[in-house]
PQR file with spaces between the fields and no chain letter, atoms N, CA, C, O and H, PARSE charges and radii, in Angstrom:
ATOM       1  N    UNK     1       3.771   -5.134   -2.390 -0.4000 1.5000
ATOM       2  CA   UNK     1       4.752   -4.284   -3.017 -0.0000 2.0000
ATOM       3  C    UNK     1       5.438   -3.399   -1.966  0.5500 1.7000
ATOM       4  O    UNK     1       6.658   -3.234   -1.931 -0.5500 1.4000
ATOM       5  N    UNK     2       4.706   -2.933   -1.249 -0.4000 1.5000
ATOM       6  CA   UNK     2       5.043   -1.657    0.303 -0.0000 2.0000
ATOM       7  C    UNK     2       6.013   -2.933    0.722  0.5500 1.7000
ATOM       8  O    UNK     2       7.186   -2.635    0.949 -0.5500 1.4000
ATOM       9  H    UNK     2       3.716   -3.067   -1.277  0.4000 1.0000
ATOM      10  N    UNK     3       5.742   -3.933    0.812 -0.4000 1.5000
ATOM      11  CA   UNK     3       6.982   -5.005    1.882 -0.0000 2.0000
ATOM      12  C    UNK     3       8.326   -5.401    1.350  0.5500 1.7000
ATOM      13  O    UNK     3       9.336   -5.671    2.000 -0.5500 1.4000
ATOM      14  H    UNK     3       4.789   -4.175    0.627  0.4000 1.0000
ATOM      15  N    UNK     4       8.107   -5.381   -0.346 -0.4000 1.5000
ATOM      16  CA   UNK     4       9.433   -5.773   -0.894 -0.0000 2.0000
ATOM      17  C    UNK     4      10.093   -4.042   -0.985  0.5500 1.7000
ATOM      18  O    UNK     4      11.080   -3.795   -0.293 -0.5500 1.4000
ATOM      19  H    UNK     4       7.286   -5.162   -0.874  0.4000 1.0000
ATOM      20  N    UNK     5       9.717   -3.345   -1.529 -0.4000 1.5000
ATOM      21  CA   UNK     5      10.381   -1.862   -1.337 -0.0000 2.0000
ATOM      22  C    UNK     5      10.222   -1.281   -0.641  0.5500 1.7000
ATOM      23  O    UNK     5      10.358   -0.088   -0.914 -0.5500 1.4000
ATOM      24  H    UNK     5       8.914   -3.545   -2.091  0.4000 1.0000
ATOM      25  N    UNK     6       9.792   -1.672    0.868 -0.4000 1.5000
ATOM      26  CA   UNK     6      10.473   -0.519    1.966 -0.0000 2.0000
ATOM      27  C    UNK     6      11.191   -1.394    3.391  0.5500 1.7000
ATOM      28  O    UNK     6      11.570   -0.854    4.431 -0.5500 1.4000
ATOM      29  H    UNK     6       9.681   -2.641    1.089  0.4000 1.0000
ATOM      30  N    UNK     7      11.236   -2.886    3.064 -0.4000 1.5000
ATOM      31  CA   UNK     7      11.506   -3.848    3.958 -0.0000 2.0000
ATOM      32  C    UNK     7      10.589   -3.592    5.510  0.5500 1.7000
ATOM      33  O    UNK     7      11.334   -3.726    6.481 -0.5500 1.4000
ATOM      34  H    UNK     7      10.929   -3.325    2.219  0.4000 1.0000
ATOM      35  N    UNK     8       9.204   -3.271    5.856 -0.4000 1.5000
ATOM      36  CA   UNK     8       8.932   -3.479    6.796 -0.0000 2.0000
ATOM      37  C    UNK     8       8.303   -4.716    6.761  0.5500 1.7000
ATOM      38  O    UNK     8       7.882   -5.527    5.936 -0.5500 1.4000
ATOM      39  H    UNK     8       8.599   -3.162    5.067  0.4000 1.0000
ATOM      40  N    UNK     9       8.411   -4.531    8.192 -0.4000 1.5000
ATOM      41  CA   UNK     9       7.702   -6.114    8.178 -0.0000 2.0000
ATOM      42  C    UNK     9       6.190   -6.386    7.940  0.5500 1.7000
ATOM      43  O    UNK     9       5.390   -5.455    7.847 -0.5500 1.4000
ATOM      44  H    UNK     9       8.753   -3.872    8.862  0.4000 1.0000
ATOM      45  N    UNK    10       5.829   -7.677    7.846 -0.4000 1.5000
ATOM      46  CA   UNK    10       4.455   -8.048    7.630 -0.0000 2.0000
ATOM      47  C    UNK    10       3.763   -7.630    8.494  0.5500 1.7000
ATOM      48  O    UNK    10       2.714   -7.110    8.114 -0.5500 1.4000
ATOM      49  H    UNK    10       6.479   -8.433    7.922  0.4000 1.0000
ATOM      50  N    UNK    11       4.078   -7.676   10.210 -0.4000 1.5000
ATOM      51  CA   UNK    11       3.059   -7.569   11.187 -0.0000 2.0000
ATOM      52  C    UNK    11       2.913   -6.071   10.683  0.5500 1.7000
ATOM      53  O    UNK    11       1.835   -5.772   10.169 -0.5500 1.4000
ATOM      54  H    UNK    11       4.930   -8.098   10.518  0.4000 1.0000
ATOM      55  N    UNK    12       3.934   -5.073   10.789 -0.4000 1.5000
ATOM      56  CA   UNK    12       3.869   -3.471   10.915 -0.0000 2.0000
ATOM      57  C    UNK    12       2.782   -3.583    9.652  0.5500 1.7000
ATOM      58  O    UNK    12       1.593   -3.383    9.900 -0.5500 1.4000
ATOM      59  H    UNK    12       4.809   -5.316   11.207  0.4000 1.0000
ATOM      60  N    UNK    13       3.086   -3.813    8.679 -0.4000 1.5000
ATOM      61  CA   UNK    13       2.281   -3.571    7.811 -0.0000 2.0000
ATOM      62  C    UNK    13       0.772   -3.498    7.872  0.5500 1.7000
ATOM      63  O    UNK    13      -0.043   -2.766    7.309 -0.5500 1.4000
ATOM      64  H    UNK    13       4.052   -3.975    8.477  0.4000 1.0000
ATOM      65  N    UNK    14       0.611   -4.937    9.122 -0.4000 1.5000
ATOM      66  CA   UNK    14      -0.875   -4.737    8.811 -0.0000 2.0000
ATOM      67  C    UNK    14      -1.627   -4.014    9.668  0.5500 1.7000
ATOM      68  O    UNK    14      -2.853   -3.946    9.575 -0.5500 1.4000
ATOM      69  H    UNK    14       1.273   -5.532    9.579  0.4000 1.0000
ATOM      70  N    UNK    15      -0.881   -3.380   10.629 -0.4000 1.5000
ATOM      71  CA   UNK    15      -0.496   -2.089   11.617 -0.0000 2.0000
ATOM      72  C    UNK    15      -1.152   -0.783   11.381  0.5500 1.7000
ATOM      73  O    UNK    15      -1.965   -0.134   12.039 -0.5500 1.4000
ATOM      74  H    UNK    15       0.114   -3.435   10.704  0.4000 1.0000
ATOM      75  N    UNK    16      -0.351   -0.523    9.849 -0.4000 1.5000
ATOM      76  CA   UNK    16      -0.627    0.471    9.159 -0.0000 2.0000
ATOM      77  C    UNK    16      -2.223    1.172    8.958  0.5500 1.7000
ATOM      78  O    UNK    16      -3.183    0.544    8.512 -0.5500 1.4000
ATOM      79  H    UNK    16       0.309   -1.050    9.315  0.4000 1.0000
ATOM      80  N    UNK    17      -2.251    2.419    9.337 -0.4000 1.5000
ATOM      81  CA   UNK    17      -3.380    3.612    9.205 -0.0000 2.0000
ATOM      82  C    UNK    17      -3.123    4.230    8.168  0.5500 1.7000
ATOM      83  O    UNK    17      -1.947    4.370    7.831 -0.5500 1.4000
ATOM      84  H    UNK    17      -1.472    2.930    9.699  0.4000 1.0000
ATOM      85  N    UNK    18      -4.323    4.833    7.290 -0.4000 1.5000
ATOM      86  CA   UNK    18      -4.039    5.849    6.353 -0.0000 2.0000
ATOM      87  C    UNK    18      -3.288    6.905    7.172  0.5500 1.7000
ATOM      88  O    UNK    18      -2.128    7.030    6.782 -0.5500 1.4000
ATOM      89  H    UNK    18      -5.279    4.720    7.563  0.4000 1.0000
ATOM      90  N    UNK    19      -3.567    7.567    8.025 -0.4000 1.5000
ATOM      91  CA   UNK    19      -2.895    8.461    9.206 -0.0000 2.0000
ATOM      92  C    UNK    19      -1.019    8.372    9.379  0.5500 1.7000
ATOM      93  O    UNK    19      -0.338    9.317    9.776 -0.5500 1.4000
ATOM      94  H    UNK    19      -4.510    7.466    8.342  0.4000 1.0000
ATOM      95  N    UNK    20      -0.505    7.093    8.997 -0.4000 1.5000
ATOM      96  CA   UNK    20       0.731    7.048    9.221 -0.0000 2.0000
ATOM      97  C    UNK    20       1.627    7.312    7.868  0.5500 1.7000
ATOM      98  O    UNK    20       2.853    7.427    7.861 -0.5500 1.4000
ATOM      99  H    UNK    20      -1.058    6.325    8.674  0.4000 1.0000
ATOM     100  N    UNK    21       0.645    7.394    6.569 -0.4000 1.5000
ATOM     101  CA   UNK    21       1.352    7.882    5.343 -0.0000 2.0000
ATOM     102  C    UNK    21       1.420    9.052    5.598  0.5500 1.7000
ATOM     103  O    UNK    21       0.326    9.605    5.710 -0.5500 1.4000
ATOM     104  H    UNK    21      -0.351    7.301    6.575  0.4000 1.0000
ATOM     105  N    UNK    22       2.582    9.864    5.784 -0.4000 1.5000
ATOM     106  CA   UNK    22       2.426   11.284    5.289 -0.0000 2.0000
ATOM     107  C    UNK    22       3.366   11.148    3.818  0.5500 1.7000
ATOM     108  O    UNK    22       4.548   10.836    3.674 -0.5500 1.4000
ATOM     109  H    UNK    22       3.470    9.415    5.693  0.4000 1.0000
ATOM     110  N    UNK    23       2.295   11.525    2.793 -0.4000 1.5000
ATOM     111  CA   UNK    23       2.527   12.126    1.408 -0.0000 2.0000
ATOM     112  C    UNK    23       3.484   13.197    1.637  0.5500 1.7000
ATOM     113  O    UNK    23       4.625   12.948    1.250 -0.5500 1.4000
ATOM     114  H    UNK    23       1.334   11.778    2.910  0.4000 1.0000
ATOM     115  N    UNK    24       3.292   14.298    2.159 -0.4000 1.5000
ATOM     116  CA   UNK    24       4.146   15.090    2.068 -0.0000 2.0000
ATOM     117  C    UNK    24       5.493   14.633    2.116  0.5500 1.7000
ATOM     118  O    UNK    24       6.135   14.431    1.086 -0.5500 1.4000
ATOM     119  H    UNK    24       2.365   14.501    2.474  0.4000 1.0000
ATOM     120  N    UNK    25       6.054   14.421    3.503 -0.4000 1.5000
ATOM     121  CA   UNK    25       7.165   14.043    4.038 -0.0000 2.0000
ATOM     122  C    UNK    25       7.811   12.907    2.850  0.5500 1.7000
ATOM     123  O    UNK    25       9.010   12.890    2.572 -0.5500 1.4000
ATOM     124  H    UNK    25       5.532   14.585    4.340  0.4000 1.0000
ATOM     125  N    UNK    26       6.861   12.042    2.260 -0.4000 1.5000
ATOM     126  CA   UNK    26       6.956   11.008    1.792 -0.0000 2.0000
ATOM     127  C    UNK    26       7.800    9.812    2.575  0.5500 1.7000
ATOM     128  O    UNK    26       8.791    9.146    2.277 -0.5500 1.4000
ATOM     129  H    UNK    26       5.887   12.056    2.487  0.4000 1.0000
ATOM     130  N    UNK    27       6.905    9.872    3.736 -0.4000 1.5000
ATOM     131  CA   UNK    27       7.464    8.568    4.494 -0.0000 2.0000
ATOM     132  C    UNK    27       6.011    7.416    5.276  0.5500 1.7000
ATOM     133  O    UNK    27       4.792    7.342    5.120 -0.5500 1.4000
ATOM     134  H    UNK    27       6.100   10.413    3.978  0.4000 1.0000
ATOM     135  N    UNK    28       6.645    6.977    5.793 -0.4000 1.5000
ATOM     136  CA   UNK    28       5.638    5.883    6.502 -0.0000 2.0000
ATOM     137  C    UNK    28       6.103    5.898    7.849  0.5500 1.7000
ATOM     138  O    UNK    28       7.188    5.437    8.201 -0.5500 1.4000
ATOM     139  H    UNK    28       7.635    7.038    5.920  0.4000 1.0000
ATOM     140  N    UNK    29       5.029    6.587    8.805 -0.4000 1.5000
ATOM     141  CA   UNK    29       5.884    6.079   10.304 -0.0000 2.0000
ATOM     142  C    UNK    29       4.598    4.467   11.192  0.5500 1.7000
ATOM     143  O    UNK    29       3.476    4.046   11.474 -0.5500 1.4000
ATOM     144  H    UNK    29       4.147    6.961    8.519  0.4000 1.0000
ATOM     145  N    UNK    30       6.130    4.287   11.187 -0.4000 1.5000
ATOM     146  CA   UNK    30       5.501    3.099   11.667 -0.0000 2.0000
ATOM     147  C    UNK    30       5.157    3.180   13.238  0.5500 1.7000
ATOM     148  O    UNK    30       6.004    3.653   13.996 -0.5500 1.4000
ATOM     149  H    UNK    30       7.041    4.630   10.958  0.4000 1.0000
ATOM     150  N    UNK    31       3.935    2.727   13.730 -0.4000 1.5000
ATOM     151  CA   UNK    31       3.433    2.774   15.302 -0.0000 2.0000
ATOM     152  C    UNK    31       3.360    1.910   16.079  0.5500 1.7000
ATOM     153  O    UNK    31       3.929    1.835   17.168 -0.5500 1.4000
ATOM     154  H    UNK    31       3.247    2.343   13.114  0.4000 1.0000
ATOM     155  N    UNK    32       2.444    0.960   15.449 -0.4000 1.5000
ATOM     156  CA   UNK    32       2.271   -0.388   16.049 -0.0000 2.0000
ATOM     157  C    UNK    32       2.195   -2.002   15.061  0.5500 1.7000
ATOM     158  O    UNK    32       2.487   -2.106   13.870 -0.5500 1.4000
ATOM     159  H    UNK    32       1.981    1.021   14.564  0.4000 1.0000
ATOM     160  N    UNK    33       1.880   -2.737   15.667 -0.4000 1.5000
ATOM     161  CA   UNK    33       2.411   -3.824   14.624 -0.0000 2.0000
ATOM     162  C    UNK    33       0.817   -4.537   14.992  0.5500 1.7000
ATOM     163  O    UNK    33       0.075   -4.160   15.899 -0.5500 1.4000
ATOM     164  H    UNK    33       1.642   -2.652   16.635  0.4000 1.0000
ATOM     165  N    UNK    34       0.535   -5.714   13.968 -0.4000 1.5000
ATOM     166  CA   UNK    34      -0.618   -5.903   14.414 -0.0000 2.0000
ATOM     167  C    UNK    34      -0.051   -7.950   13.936  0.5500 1.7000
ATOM     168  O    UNK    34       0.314   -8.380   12.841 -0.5500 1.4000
ATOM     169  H    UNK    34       1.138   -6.021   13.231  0.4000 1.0000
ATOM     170  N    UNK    35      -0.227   -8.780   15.386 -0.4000 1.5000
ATOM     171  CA   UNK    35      -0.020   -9.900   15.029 -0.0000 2.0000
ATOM     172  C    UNK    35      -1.291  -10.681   15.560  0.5500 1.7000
ATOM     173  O    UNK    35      -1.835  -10.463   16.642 -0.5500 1.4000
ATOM     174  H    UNK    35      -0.523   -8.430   16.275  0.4000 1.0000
ATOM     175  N    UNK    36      -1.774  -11.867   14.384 -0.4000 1.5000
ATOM     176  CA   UNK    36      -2.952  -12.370   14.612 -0.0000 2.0000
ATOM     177  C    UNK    36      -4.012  -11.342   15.193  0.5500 1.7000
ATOM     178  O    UNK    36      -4.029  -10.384   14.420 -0.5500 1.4000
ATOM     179  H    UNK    36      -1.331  -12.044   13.505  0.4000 1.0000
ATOM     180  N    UNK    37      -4.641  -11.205   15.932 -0.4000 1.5000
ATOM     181  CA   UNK    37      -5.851  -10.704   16.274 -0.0000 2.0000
ATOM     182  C    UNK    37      -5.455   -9.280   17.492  0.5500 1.7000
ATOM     183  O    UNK    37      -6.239   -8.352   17.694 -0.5500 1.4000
ATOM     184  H    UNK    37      -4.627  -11.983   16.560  0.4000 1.0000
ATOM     185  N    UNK    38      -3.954   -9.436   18.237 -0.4000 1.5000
ATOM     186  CA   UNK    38      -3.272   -8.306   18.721 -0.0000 2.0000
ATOM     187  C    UNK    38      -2.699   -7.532   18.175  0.5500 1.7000
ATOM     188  O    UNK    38      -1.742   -7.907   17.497 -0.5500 1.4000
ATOM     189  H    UNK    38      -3.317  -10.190   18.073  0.4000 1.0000
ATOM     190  N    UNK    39      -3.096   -5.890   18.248 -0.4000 1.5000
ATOM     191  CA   UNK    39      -2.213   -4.958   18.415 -0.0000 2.0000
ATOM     192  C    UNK    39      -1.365   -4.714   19.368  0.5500 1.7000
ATOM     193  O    UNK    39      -1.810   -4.413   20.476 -0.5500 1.4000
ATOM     194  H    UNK    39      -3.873   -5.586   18.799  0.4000 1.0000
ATOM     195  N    UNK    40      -0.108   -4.782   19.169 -0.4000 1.5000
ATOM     196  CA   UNK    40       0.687   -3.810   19.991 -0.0000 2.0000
ATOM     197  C    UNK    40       1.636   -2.937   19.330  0.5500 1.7000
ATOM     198  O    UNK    40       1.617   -2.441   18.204 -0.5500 1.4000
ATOM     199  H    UNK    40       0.253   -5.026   18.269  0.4000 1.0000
ATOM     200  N    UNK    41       2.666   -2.842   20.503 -0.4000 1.5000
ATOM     201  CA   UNK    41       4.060   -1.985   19.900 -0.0000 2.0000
ATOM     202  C    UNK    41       4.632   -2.725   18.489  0.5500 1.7000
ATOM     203  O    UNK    41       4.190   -3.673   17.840 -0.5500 1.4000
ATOM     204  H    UNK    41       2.681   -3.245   21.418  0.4000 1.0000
ATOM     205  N    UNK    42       5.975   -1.746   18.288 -0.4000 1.5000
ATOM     206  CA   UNK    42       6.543   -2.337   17.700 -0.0000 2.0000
ATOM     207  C    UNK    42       7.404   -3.373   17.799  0.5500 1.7000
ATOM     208  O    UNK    42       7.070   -3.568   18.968 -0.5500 1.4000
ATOM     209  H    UNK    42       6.335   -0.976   18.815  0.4000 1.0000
ATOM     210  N    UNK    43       8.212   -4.208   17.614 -0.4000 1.5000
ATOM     211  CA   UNK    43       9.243   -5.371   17.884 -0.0000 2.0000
ATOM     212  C    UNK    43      10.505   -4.579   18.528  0.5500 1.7000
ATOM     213  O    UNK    43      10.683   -4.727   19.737 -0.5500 1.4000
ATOM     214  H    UNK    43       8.482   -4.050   16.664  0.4000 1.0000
ATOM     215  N    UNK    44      11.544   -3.604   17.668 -0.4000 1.5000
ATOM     216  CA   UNK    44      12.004   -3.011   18.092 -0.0000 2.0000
ATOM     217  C    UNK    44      12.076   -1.415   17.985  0.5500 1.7000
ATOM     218  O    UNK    44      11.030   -0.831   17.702 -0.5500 1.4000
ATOM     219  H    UNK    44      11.399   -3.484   16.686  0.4000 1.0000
ATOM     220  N    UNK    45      13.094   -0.766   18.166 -0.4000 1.5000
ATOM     221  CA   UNK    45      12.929    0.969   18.517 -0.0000 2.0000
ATOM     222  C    UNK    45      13.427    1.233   17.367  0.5500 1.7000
ATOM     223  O    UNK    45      13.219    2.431   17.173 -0.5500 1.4000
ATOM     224  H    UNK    45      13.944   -1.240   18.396  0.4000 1.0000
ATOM     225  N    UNK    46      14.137    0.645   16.227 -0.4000 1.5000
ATOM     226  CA   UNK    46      14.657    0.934   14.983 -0.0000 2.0000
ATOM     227  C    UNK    46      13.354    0.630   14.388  0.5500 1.7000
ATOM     228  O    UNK    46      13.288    1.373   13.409 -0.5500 1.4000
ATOM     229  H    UNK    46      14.306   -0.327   16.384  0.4000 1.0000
ATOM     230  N    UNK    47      12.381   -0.003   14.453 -0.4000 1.5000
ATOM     231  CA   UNK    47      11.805   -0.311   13.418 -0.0000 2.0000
ATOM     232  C    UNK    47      10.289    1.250   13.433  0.5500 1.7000
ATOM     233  O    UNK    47       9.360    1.532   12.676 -0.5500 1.4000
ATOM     234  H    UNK    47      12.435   -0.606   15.248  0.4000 1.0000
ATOM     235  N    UNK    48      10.821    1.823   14.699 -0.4000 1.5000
ATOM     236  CA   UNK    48       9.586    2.786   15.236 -0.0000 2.0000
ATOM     237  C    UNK    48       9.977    3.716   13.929  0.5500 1.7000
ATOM     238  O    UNK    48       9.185    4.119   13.077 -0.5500 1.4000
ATOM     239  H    UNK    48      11.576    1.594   15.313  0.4000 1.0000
ATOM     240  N    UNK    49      10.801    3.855   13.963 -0.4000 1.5000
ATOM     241  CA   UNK    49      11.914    5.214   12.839 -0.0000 2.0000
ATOM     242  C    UNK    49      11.063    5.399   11.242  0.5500 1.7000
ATOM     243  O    UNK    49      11.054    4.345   10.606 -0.5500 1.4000
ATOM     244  H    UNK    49      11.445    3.528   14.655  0.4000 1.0000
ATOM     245  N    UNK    50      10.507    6.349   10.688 -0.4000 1.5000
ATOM     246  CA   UNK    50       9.540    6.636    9.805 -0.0000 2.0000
ATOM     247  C    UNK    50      10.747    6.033    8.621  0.5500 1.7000
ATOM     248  O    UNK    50      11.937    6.304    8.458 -0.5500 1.4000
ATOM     249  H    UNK    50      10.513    7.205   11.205  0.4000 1.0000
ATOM     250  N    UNK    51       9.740    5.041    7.878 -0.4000 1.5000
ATOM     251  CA   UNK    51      10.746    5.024    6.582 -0.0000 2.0000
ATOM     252  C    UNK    51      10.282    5.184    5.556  0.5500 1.7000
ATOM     253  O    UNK    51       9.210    4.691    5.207 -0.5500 1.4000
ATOM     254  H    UNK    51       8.774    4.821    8.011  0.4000 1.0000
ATOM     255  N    UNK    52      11.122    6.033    4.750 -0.4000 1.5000
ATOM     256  CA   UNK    52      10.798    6.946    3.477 -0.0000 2.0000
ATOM     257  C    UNK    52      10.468    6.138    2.462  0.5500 1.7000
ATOM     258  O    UNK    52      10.756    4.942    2.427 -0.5500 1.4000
ATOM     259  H    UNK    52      11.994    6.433    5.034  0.4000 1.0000
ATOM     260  N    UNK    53       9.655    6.943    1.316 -0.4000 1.5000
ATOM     261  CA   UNK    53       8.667    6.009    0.330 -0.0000 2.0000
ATOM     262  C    UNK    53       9.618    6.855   -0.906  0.5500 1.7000
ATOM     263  O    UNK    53      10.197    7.941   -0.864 -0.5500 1.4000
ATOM     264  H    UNK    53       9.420    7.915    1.344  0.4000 1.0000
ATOM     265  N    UNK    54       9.510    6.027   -1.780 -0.4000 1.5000
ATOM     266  CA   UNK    54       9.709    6.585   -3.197 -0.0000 2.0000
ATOM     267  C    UNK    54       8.331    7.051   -3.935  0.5500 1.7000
ATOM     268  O    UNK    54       7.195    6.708   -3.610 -0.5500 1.4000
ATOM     269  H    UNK    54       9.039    5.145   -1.813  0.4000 1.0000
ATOM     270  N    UNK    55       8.598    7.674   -4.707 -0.4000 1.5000
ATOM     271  CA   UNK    55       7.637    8.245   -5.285 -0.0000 2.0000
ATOM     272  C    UNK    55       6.923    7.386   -6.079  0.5500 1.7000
ATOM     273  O    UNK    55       5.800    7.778   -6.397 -0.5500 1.4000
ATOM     274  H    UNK    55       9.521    7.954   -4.971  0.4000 1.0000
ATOM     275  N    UNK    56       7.477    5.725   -6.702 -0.4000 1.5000
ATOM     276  CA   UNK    56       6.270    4.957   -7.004 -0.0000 2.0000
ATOM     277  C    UNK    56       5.089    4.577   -6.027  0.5500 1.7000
ATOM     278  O    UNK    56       3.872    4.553   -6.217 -0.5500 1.4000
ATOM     279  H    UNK    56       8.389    5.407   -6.444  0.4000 1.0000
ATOM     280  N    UNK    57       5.982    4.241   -4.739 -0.4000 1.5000
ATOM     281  CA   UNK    57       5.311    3.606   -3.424 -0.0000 2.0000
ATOM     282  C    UNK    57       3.980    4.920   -3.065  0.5500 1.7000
ATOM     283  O    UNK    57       2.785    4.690   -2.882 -0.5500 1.4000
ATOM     284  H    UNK    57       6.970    4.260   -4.585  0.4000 1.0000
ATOM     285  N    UNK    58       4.688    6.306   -3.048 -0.4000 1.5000
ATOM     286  CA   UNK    58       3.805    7.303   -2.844 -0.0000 2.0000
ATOM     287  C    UNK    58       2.289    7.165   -3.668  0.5500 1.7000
ATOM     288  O    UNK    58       1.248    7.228   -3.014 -0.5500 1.4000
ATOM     289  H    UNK    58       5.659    6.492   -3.197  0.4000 1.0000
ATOM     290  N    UNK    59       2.267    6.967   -5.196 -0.4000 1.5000
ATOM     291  CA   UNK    59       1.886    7.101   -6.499 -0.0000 2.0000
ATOM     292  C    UNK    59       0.360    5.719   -6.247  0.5500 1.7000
ATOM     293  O    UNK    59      -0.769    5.672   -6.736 -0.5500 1.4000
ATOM     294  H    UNK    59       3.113    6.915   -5.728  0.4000 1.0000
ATOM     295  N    UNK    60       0.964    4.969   -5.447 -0.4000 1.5000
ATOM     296  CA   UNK    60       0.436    3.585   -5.496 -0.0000 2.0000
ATOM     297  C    UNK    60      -0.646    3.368   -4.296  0.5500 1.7000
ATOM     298  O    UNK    60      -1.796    2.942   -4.195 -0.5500 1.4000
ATOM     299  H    UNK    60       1.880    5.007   -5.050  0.4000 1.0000
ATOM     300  N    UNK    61       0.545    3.991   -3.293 -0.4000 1.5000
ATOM     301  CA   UNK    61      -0.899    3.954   -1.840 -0.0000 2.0000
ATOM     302  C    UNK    61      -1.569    5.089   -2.144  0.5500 1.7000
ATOM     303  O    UNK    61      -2.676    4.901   -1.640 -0.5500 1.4000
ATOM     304  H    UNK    61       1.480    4.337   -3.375  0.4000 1.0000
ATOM     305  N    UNK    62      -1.576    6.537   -2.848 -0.4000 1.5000
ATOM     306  CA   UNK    62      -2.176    7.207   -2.706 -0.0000 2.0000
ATOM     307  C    UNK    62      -3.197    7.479   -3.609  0.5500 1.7000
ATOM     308  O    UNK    62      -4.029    8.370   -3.438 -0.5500 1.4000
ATOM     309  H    UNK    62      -0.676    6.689   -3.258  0.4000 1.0000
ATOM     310  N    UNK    63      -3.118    6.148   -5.316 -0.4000 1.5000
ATOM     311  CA   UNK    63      -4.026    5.739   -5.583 -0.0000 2.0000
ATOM     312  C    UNK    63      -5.272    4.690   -5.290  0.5500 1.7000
ATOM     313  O    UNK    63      -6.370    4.668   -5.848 -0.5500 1.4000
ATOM     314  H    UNK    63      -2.442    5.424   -5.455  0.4000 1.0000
ATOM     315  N    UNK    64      -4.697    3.708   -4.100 -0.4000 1.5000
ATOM     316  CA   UNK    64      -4.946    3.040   -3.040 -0.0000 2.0000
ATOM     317  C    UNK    64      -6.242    3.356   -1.814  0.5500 1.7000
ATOM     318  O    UNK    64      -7.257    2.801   -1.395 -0.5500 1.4000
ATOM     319  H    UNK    64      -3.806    3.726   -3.647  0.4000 1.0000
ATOM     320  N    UNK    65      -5.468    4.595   -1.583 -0.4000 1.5000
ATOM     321  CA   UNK    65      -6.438    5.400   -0.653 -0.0000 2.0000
ATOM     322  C    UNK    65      -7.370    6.046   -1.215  0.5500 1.7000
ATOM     323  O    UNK    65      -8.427    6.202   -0.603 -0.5500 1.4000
ATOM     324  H    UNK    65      -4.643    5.046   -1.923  0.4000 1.0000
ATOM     325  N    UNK    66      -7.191    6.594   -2.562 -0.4000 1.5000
ATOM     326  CA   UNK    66      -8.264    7.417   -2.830 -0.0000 2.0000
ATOM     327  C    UNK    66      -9.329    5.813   -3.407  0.5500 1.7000
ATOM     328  O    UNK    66     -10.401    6.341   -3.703 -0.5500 1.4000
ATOM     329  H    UNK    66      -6.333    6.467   -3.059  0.4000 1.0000
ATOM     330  N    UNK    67      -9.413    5.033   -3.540 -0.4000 1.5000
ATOM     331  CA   UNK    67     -10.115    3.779   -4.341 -0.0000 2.0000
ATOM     332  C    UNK    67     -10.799    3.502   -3.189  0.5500 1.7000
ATOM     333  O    UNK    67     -11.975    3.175   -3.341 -0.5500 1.4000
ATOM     334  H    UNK    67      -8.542    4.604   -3.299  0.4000 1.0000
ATOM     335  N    UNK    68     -10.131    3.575   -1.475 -0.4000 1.5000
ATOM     336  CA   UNK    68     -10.612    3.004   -0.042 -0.0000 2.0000
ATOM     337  C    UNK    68     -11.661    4.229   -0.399  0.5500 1.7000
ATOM     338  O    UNK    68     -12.744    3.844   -0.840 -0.5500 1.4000
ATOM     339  H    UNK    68      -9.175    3.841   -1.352  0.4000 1.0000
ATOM     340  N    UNK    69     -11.464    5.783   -0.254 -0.4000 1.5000
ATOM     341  CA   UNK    69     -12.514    5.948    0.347 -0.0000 2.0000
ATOM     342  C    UNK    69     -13.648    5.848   -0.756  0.5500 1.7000
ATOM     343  O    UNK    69     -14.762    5.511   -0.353 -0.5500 1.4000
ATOM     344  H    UNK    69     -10.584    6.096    0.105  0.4000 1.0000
ATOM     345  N    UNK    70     -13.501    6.071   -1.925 -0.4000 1.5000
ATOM     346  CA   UNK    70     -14.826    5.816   -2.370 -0.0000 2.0000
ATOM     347  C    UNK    70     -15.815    3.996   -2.495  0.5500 1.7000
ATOM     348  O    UNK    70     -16.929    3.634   -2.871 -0.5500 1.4000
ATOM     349  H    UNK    70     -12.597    6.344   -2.252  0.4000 1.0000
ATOM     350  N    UNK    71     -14.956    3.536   -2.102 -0.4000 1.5000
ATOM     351  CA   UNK    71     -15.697    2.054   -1.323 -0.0000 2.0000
ATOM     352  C    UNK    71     -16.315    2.123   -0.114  0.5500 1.7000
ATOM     353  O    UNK    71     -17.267    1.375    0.106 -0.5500 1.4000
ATOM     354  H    UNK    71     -14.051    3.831   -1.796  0.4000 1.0000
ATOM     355  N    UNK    72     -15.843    3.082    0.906 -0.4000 1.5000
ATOM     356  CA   UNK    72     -16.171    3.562    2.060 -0.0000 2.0000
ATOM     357  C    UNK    72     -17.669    4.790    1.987  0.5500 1.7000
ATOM     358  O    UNK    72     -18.625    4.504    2.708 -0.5500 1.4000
ATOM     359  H    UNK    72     -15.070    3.690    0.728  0.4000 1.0000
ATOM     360  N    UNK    73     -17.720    5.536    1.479 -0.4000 1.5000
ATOM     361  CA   UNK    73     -18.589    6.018    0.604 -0.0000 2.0000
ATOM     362  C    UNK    73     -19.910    5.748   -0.055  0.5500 1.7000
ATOM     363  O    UNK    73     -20.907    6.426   -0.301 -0.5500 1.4000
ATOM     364  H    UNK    73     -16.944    5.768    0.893  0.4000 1.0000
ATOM     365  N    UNK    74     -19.542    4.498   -0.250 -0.4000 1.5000
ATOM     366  CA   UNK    74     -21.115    3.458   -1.295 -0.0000 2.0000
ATOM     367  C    UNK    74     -21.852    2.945   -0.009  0.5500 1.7000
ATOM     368  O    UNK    74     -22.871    2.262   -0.113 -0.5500 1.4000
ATOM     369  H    UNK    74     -18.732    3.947   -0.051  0.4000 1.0000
């Protein structure tokens, strides 16, 4: 759902840290990209640029996260 409504890409996605949602801001900054079994950068310098969440997207990872940590937890 995060890939069809905010167009990042697949690698960034799987990139993604709880650390790079800021709720507040309501954005996603993107850091690094993660392809096959490497992390690195990103592809390009536009894609570094934090992109903003709607408030379903907010609603969804941040029911998301709270579900991670209590799996993390047990």
């Amino acid at each position: 759902m995060t890939d069809a409504l905010t167009g990042i890409r697949q690698s960034e996605l799987r990139g993604l840290k709880w650390e790079d949602v800021d709720f507040i801001r309501c954005e996603i900054n993107i850091v690094r990209s993660v392809v096959g079994n490497d992390v690195g950068t990103c592809k390009t310098e536009a894609s570094r640029k934090p992109v903003p969440m709607d408030e379903h997207i907010a609603q969804v990872l941040m029911a998301w996260r709270q579900e991670s940590v209590l799996h993390e937890a047990r």
